[in-house]
C-alpha positions in Angstrom: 24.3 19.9 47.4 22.6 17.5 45.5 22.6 16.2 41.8 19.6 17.4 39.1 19.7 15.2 36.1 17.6 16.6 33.3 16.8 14.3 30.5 14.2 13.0 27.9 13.0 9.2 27.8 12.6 10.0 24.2 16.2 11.2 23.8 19.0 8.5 22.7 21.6 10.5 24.1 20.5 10.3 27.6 20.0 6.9 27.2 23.2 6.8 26.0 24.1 8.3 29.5 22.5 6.1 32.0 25.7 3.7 31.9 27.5 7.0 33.3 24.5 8.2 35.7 24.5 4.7 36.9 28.2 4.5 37.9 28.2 8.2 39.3 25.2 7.5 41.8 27.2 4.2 42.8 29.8 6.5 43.6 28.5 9.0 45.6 25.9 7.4 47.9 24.9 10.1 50.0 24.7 12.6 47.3 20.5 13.4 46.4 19.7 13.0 42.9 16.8 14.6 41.5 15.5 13.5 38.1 13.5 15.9 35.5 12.0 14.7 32.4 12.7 17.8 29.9 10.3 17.5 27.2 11.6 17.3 23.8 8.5 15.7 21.7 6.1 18.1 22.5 3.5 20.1 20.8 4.4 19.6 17.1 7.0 18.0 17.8 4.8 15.1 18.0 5.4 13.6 14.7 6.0 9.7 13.4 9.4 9.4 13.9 9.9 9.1 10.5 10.3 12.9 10.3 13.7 13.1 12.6 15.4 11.4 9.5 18.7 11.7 11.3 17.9 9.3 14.2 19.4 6.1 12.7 23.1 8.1 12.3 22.8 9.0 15.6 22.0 5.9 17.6 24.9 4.7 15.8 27.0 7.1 17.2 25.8 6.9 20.8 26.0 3.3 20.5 30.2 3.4 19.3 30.9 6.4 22.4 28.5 5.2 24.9 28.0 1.3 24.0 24.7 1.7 24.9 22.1 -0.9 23.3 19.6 -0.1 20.8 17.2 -3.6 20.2 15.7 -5.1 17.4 12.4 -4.5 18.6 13.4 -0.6 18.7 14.8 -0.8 15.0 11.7 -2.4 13.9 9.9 0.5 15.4 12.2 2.9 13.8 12.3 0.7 10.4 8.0 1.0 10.4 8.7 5.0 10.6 4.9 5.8 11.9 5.8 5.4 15.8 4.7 9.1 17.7 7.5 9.9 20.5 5.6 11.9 22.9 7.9 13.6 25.6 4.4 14.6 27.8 3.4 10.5 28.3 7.0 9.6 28.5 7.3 12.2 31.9 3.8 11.6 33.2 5.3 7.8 33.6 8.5 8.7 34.9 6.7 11.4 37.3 4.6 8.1 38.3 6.7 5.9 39.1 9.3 8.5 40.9 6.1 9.2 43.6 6.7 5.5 44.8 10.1 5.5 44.8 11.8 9.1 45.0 15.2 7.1 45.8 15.3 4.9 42.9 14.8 7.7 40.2 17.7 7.1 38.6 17.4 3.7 37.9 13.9 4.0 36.9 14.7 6.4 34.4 17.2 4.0 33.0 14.5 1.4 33.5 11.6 3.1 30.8 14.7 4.3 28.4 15.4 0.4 28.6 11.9 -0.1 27.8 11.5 1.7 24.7 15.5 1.5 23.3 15.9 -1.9 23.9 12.1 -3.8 24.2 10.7 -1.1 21.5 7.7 -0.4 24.1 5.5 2.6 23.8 6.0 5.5 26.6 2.3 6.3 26.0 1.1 2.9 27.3 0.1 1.7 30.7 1.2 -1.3 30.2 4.7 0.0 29.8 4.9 1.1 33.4 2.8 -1.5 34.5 5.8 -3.7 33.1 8.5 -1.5 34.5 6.8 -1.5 37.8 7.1 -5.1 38.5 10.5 -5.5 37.8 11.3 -2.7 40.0 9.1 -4.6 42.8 6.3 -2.1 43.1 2.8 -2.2 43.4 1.9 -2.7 39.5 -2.0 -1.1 39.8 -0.5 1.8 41.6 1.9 3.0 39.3 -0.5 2.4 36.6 -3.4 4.2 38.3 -0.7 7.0 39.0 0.2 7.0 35.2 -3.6 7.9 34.1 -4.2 10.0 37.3 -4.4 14.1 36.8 -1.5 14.9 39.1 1.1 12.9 36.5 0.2 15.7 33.9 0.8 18.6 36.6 4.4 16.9 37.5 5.0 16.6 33.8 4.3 20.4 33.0 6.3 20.8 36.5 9.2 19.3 34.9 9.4 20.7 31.6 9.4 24.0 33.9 11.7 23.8 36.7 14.2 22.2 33.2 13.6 25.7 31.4 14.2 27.3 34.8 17.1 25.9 35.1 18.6 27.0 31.4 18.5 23.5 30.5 17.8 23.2 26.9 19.6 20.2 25.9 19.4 16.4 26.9 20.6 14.7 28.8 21.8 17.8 31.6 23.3 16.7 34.9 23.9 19.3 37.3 25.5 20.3 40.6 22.3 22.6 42.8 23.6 23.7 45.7 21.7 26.9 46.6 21.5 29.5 44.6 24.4 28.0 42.8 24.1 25.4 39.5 26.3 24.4 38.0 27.2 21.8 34.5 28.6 19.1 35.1 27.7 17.1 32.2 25.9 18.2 28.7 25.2 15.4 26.0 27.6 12.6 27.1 30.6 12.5 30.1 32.4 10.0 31.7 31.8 9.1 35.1 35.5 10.2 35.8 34.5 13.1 34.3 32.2 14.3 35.9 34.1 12.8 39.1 36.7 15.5 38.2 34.2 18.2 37.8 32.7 17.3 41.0 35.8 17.4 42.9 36.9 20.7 41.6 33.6 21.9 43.3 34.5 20.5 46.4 37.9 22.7 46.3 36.6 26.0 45.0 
């Protein structure tokens, strides 16, 4: 069995979840976690984020449940309104910098939410990964090079598809793959005893 953990660097919910993601991968070391970026800004979708007029309300609310942190650099970006979220750059650097470390794709998909909730950083740059990179320890011109290479644009488009495979068709999604068998074990926002719980009723069924 391993974990699939579909979400959207664009979404605040999921980073609203990465607290929880964290502390569930800290308690289950053995368990595999697979991380899939699920596209939300896509196509015209791709608007200043000016147009999702409800965005404000709800970082407020993930910020009260999940105490997740939203930074001023973030609310400027919000405040200025023209900002473009796109979901396709946003995977094609999470896709990157998951090929050097497969193992670490969790925290690295905490690491770019960080990046753009917190330090108001574009998801479309290089220089956002190039950042990320080195404070993961990596190889900064590889990540970057992987960023702008071809393949990152066939693993996004992989993502988005193996998420709609999976029925996933809201962020963040963690699952429980084992098989044939998938199964929810988190939609929007859990605990980590939560999903502790629904894990262990697994393990008895």
């Amino acid at each position: 069995m391993k974990l699939v953990y579909v979400f959207d660097a664009y979404c605040g919910w999921s980073h609203g979840f990465s607290a929880t993601l964290r502390e569930v991968v800290a308690r289950h070391p053995g368990l595999p976690v697979e991380v899939i970026s699920g596209g939300l800004f896509t196509g015209p979708r791709r608007v200043p984020i000016r147009e999702f007029g409800h965005v404000q309300g709800a970082n407020a609310q993930i910020a009260e449940l999940t105490g997740a942190e939203f930074g001023e650099a973030y609310e400027r970006l919000i405040a200025d309104g023209s900002f473009v979220m796109d979901s396709e750059a946003a995977a094609r650097g999470v896709a990157a910098l998951r090929r050097t470390a497969p193992d670490r794709a969790p925290e690295l998909a905490a690491a770019v939410q960080h990046a753009f909730y917190v330090d108001g950083l574009s998801l479309s740059e290089a220089s956002t990964y190039r950042t990320v990179a080195e404070a993961a320890g990596f190889d900064t011109d590889a990540v970057v090079s992987a960023f702008q290479d071809p393949e990152a644009s066939y693993a996004a488009a992989e993502d988005f598809h193996r998420a709609a495979e999976l029925g996933v068709s809201g962020f963040p999604t963690l699952l429980a793959v084992d098989g044939d068998a998938v199964t929810s074990l988190a939609r929007g926002h859990a605990t980590a005893d939560e999903v502790d719980q629904r894990l262990a009723a697994l393990a008895t069924a």
